[in-house]
Biopython code that builds the backbone (N, CA, C, O; Angstrom):
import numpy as np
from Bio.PDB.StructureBuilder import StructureBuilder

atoms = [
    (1, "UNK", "N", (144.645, 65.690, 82.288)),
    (1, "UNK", "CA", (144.940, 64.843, 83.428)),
    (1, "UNK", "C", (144.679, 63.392, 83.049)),
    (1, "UNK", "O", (143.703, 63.238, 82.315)),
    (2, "UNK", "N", (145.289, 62.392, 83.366)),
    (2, "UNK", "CA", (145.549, 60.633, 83.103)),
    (2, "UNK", "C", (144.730, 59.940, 84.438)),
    (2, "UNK", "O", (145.059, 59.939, 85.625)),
    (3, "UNK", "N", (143.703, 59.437, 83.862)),
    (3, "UNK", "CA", (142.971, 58.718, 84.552)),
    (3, "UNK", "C", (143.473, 57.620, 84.830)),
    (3, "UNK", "O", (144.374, 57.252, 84.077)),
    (4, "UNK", "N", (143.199, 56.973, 85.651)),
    (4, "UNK", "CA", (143.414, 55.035, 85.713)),
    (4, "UNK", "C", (143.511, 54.419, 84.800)),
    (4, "UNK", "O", (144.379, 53.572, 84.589)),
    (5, "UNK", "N", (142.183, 54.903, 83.731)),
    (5, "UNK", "CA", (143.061, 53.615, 82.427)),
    (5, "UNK", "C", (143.530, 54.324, 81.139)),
    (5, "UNK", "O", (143.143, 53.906, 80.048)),
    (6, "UNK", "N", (144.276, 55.286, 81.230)),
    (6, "UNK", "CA", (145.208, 55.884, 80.563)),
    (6, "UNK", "C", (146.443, 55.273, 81.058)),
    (6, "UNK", "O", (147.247, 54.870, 80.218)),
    (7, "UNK", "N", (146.714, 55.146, 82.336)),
    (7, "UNK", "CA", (147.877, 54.673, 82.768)),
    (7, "UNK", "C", (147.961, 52.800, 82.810)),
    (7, "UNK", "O", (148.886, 51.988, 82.789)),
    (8, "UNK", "N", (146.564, 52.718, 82.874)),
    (8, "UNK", "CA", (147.171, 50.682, 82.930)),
    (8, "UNK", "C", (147.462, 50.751, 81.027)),
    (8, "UNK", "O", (148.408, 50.170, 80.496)),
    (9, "UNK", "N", (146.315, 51.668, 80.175)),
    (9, "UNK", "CA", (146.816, 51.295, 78.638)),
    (9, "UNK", "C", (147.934, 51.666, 78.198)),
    (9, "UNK", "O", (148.370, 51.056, 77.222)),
    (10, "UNK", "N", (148.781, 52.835, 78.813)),
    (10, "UNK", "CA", (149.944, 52.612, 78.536)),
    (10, "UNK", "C", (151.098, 51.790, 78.999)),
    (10, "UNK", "O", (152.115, 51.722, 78.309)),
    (11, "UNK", "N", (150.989, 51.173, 80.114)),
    (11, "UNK", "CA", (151.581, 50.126, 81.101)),
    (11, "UNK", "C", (151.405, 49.321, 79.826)),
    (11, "UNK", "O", (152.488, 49.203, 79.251)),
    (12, "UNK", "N", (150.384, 48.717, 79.181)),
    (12, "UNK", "CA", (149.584, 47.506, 78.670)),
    (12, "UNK", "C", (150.374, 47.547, 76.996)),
    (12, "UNK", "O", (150.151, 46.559, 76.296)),
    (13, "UNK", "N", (151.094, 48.453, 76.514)),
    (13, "UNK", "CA", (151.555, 49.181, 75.510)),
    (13, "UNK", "C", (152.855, 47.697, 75.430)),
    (13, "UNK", "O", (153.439, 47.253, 76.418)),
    (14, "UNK", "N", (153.037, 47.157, 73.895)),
    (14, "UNK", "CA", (154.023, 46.448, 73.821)),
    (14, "UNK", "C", (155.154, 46.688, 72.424)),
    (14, "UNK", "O", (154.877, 47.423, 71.476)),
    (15, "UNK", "N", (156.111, 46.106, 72.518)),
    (15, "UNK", "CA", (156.473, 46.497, 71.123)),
    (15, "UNK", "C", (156.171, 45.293, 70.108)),
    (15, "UNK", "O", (156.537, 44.142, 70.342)),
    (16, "UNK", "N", (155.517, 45.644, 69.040)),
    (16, "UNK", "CA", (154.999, 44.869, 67.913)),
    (16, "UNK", "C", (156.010, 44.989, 66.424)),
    (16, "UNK", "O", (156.579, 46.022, 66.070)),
    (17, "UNK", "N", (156.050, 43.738, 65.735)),
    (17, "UNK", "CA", (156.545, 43.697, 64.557)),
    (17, "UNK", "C", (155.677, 42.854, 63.823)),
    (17, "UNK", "O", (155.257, 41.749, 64.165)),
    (18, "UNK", "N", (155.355, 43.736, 62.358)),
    (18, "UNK", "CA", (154.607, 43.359, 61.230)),
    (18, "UNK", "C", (155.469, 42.703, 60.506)),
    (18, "UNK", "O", (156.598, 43.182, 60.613)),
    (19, "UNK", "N", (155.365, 41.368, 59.477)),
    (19, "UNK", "CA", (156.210, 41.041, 58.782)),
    (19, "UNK", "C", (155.366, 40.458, 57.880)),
    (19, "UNK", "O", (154.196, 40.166, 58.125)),
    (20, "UNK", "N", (156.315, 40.162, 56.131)),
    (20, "UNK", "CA", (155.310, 39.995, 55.325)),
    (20, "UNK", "C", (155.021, 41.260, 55.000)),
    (20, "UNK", "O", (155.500, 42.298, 55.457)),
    (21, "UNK", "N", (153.946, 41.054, 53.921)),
    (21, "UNK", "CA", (153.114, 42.099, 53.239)),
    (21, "UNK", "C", (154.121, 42.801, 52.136)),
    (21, "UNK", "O", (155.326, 42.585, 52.002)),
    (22, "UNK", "N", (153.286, 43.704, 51.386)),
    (22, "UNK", "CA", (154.096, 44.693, 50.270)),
    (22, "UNK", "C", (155.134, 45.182, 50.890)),
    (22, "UNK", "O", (155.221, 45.619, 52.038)),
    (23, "UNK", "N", (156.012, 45.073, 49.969)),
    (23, "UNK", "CA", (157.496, 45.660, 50.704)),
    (23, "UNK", "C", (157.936, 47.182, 51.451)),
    (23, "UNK", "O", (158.841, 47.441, 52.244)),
    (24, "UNK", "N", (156.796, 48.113, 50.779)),
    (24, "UNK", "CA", (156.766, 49.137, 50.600)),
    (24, "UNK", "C", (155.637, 49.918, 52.138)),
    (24, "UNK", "O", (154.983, 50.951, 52.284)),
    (25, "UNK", "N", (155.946, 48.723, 52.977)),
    (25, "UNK", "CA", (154.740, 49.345, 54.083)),
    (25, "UNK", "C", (155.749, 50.215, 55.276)),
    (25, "UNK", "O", (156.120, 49.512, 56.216)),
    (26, "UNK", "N", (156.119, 51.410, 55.286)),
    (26, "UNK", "CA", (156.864, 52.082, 56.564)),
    (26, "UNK", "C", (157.769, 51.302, 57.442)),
    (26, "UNK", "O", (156.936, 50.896, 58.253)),
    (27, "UNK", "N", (158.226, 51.106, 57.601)),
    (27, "UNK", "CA", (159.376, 50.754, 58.757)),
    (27, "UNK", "C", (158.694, 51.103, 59.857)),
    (27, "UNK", "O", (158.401, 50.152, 60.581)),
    (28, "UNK", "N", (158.271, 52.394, 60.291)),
    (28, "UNK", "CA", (157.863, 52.878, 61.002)),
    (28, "UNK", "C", (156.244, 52.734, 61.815)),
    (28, "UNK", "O", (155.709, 53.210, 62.816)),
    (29, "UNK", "N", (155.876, 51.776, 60.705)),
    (29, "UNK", "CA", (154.316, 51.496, 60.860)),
    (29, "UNK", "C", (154.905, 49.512, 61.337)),
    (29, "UNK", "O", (154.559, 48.759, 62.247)),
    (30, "UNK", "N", (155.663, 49.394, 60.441)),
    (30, "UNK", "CA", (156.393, 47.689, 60.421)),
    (30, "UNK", "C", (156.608, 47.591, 62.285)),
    (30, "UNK", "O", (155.868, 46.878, 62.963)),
    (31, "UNK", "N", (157.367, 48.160, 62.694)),
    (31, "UNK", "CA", (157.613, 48.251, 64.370)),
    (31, "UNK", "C", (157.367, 49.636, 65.311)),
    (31, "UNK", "O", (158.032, 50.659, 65.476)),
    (32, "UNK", "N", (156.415, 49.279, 65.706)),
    (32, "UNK", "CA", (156.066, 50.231, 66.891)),
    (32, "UNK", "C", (155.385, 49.150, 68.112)),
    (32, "UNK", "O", (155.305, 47.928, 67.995)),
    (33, "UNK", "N", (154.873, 50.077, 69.443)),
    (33, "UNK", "CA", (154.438, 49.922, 70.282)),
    (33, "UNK", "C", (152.672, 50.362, 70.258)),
    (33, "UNK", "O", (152.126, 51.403, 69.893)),
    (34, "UNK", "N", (152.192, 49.274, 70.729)),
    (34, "UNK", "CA", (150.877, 49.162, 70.901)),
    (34, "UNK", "C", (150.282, 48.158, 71.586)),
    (34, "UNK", "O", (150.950, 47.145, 71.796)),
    (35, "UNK", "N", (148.827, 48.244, 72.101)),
    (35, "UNK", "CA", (148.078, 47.658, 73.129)),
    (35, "UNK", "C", (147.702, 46.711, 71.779)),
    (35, "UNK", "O", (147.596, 47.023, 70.593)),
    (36, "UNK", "N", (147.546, 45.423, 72.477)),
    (36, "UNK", "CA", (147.618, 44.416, 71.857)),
    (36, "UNK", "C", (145.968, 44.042, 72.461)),
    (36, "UNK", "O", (145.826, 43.740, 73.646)),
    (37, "UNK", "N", (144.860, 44.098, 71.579)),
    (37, "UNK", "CA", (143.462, 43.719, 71.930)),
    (37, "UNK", "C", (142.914, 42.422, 70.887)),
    (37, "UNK", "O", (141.779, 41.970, 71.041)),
    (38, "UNK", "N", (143.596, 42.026, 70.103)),
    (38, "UNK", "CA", (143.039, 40.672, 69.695)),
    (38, "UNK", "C", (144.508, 40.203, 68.898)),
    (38, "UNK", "O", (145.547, 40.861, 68.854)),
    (39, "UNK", "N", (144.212, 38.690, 68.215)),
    (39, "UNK", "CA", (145.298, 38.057, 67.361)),
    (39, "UNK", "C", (145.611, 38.515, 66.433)),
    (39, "UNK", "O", (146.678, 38.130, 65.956)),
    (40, "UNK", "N", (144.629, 39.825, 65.549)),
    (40, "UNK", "CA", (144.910, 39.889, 64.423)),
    (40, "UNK", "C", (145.106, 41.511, 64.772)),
    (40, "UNK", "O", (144.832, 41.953, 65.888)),
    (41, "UNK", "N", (145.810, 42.672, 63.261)),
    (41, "UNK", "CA", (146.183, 43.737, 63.411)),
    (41, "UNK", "C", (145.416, 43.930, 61.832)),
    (41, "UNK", "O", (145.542, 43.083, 60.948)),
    (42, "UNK", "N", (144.809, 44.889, 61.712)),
    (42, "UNK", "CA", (144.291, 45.634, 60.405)),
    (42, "UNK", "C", (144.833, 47.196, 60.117)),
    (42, "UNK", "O", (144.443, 48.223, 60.672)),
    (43, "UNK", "N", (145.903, 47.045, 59.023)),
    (43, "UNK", "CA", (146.142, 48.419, 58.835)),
    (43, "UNK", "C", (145.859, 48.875, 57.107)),
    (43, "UNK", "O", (145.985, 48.297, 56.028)),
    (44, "UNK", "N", (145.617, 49.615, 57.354)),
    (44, "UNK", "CA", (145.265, 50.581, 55.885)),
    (44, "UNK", "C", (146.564, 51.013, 55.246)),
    (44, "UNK", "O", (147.543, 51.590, 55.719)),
    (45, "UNK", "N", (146.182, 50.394, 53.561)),
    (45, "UNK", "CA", (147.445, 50.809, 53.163)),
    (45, "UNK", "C", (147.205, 51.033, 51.321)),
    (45, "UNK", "O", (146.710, 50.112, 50.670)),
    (46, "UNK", "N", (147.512, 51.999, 50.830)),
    (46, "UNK", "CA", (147.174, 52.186, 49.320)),
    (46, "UNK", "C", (145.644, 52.235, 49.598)),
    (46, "UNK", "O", (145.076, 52.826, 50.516)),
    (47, "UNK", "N", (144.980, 51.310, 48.375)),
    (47, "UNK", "CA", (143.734, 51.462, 48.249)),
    (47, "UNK", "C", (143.408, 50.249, 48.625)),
    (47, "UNK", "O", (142.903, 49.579, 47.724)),
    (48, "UNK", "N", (143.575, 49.487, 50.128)),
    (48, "UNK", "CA", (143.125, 48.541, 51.029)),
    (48, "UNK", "C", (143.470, 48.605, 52.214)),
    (48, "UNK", "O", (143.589, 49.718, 52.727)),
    (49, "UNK", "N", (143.733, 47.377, 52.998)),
    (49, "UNK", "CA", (144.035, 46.854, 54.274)),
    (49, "UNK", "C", (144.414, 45.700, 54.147)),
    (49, "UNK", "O", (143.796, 44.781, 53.608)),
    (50, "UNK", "N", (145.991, 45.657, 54.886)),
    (50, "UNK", "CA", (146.727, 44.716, 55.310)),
    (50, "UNK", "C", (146.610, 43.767, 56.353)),
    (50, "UNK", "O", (146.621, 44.555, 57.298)),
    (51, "UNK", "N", (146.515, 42.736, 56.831)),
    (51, "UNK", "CA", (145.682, 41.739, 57.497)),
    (51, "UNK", "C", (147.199, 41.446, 58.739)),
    (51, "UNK", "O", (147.988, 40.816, 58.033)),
    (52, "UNK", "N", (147.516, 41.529, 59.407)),
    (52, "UNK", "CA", (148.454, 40.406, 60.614)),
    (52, "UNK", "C", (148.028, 39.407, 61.294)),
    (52, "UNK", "O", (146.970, 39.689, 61.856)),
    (53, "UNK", "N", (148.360, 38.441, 61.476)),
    (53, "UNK", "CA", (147.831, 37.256, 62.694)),
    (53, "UNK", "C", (149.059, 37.208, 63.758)),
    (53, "UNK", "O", (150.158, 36.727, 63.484)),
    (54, "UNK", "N", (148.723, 37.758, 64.964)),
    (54, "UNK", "CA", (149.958, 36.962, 65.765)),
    (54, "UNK", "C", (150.464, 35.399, 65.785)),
    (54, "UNK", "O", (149.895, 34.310, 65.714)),
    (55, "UNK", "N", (152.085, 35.929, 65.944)),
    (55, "UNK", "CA", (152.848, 34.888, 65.534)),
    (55, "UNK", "C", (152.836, 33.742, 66.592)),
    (55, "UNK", "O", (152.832, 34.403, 67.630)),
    (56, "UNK", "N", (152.825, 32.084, 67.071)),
    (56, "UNK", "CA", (152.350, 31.775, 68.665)),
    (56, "UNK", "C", (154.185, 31.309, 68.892)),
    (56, "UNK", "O", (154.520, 30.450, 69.707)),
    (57, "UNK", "N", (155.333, 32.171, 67.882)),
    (57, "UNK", "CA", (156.246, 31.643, 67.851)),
    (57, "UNK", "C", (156.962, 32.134, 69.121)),
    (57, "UNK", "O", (156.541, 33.267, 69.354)),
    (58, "UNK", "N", (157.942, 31.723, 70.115)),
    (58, "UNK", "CA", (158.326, 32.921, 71.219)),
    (58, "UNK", "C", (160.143, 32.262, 70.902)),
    (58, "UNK", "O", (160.478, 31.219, 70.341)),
    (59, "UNK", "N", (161.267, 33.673, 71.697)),
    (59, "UNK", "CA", (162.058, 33.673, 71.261)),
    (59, "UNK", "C", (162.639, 32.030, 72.444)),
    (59, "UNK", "O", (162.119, 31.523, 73.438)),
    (60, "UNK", "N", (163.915, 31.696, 71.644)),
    (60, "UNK", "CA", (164.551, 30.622, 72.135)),
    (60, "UNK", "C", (165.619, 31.068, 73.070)),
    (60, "UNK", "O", (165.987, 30.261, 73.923)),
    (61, "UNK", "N", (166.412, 32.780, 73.002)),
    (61, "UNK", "CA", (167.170, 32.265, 74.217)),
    (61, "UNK", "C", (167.093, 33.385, 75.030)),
    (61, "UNK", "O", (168.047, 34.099, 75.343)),
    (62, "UNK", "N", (165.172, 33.617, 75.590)),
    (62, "UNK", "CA", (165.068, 34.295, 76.443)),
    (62, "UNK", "C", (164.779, 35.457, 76.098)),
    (62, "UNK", "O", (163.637, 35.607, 76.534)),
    (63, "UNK", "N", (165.098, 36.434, 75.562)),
    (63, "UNK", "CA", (164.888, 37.721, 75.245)),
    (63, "UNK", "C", (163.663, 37.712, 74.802)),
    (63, "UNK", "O", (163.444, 37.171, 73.718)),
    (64, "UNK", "N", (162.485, 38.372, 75.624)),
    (64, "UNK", "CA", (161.154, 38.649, 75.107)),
    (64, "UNK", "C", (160.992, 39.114, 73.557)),
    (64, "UNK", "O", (160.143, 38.650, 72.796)),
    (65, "UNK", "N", (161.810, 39.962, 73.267)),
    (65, "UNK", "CA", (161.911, 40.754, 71.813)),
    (65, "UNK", "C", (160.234, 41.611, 71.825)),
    (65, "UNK", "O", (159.496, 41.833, 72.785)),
    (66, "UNK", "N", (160.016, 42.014, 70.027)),
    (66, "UNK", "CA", (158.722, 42.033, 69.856)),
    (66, "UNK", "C", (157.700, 41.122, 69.918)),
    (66, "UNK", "O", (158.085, 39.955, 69.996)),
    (67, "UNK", "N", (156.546, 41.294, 69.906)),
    (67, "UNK", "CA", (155.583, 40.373, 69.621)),
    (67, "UNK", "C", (154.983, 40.582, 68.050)),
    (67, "UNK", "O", (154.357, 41.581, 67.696)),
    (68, "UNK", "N", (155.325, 39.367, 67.144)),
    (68, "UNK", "CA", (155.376, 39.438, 66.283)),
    (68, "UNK", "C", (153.955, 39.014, 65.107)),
    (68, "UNK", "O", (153.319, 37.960, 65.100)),
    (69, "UNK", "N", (153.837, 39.782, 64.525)),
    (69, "UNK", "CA", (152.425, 39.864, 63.180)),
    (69, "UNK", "C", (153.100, 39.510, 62.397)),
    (69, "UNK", "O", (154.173, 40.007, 62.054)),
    (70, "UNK", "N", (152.414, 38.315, 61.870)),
    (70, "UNK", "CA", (152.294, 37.807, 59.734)),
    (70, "UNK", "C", (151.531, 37.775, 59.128)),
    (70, "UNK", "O", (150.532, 37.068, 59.259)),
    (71, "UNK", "N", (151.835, 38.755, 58.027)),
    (71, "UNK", "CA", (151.005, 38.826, 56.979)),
    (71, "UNK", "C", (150.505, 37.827, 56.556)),
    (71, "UNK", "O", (150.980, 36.763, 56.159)),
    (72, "UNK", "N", (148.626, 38.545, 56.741)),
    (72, "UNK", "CA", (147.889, 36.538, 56.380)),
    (72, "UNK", "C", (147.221, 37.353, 55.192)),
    (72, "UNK", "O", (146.772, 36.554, 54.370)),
    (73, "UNK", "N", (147.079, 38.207, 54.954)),
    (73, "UNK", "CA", (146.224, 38.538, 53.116)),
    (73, "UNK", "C", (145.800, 40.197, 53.515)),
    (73, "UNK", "O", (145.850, 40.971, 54.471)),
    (74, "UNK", "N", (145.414, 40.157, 52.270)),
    (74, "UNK", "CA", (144.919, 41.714, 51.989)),
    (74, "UNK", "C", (143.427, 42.176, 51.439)),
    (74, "UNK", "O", (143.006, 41.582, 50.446)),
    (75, "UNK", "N", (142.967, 42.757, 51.775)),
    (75, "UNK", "CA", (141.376, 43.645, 51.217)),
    (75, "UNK", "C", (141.054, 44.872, 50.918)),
    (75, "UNK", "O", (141.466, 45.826, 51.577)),
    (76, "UNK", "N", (140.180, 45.003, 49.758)),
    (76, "UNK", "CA", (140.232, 46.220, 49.103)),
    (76, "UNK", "C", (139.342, 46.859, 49.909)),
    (76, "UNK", "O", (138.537, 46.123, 50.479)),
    (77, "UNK", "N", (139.242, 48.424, 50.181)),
    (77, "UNK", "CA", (138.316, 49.387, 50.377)),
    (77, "UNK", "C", (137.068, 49.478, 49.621)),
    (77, "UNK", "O", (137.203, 50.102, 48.569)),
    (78, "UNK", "N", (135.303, 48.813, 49.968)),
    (78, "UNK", "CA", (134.345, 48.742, 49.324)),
    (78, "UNK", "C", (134.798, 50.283, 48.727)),
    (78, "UNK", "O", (135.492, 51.148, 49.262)),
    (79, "UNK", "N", (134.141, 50.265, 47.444)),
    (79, "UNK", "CA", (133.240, 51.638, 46.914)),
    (79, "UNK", "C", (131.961, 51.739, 47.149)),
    (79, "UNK", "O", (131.338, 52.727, 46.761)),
]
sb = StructureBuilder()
sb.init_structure("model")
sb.init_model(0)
sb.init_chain("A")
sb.init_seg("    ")
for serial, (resi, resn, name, xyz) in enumerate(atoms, 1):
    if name == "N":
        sb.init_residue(resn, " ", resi, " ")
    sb.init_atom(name, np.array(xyz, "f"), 0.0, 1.0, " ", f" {name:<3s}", serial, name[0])
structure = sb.get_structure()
């Protein structure tokens, strides 16, 4: 059963685009939908993590589109 904030976090759900980074990162990981909780996005990838900063760019003729991540650097997994 979906509580109250099951339903505002999926309400709250946007579509995101990663850009930048190794060429080789999913399409599928590159654009999806997700709750957007700070400027930056950290995803795991090989033997690190890929860094995003939201973009403060917005579209020019109206169409919301995605909300868009650029690749700002990368970090290895301590051993």
């Amino acid at each position: 059963m979906d509580g109250p904030s099951d339903s505002v976090t999926h309400d709250a759900a946007v579509d995101i685009l990663l850009t930048g980074g190794p060429a080789d990162i999913p399409e599928t990981v590159r654009m999806r939908r997700e709750v957007i909780t700070d400027r930056k996005i950290k995803i795991r990838h090989r033997a690190g993590y890929e860094h995003f900063e939201k973009s403060d760019t917005e579209s020019r003729d109206g169409d919301p589109g995605p909300v868009v991540f650029r690749w700002i650097m990368r970090t290895s997994i301590a051993e």
